[in-house]
TORBATOR-971853 format. One record per residue (C-alpha): residue in one letter; z negated, x negated, y. Coordinates in Angstrom, 2 decimals. Example, Ala and Ser with C-alpha at 12.3 -4.5 7.8 and 13.67 -1.06 7.14 Angstrom:
R  residuo       pz       px       py
R        A    -7.80   -12.30    -4.50
R        S    -7.14   -13.67    -1.06
//
This chain:
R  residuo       pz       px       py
R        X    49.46     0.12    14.66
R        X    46.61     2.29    15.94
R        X    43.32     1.22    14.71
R        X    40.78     4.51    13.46
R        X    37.46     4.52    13.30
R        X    35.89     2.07    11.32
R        X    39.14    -0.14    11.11
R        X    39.48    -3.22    11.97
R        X    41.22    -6.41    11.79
R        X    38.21    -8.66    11.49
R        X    36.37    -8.74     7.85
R        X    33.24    -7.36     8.01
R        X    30.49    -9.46     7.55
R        X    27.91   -10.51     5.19
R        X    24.21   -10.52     6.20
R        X    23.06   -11.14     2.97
R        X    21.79   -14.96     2.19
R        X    22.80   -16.04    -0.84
R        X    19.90   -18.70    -0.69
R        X    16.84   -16.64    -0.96
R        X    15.42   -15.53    -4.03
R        X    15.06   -12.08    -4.87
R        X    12.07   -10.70    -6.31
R        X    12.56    -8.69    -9.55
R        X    12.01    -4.94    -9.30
R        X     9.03    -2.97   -11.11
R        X    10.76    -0.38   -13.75
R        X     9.23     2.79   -13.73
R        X     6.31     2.18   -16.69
R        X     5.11    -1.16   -14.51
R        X     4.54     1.46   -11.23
R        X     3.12     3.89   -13.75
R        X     0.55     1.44   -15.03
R        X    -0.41     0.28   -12.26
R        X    -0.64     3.78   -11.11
R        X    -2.88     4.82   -14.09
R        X    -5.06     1.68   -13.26
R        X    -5.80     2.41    -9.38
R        X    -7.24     5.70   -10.61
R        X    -9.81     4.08   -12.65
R        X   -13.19     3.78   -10.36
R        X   -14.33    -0.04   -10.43
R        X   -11.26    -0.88   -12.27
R        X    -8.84    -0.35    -9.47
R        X   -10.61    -2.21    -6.39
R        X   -10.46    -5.34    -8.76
R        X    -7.17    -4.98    -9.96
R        X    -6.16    -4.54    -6.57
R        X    -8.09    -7.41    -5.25
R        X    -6.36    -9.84    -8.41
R        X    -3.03    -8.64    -7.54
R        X    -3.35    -9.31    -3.22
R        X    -4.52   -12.51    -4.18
R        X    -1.69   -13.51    -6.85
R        X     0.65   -15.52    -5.11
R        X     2.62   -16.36    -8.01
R        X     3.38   -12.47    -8.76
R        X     5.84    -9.89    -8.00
R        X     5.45    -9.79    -4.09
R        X     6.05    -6.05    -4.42
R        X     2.95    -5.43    -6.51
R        X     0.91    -7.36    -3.68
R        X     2.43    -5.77    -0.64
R        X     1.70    -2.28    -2.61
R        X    -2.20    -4.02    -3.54
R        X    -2.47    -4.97     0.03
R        X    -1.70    -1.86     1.40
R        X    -3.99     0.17    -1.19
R        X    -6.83    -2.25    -0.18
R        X    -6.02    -1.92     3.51
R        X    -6.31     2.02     3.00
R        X    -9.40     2.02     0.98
R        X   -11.17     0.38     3.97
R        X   -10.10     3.01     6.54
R        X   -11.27     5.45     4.10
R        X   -14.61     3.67     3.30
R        X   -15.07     3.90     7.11
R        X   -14.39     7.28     7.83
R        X   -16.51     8.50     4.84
R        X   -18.95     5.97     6.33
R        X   -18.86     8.32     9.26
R        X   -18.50    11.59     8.07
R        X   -21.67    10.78     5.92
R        X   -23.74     9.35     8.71
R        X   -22.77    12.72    11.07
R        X   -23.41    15.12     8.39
R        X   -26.65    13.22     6.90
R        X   -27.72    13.50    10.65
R        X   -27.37    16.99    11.08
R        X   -29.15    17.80     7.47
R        X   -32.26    15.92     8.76
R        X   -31.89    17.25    12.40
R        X   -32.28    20.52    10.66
R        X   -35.42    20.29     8.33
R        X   -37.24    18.56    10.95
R        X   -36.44    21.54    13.55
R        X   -37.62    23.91    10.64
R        X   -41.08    21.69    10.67
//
């Protein structure tokens, strides 16, 4: 018998382990909480910083609370930056006016 594409006689095989645990998914309200509370100023890096640090808690929430916190630093930096150039040219300015 001609074998198509796709076909064969071999089963295909799993590559899922039964053995490790799966971590339960966030519905919809949990991401939109936790949404709501990284827009909230003060509230968010500490939330953020509770959640990397849980190691008991939904390993999705922490990867997501890692990531956020590893973002806010590039962005403290480059505002860091931005603020020193422009702050530098403002002063560079009135003391050429003087």
């Amino acid at each position: 018998m001609a074998q198509y594409y796709g076909e064969s006689e071999t089963p295909l095989r799993s590559y899922h382990v039964e053995d490790a645990p799966m971590a339960p998914s966030l519905r919809l309200v949990d991401w939109i909480i936790i949404l709501v509370l990284c827009i909230l100023p003060v509230v968010n890096v500490i939330m953020l910083i509770i959640w990397a640090l849980d190691a008991s808690g939904n390993p999705n929430r922490r990867n997501f609370s890692i990531a956020m916190l590893i973002m806010f630093g590039i962005e403290m930096i480059i505002f860091t930056l931005f603020f020193g150039y422009f702050s530098g040219l403002i002063f560079q300015a009135i003391n050429a006016m003087q």
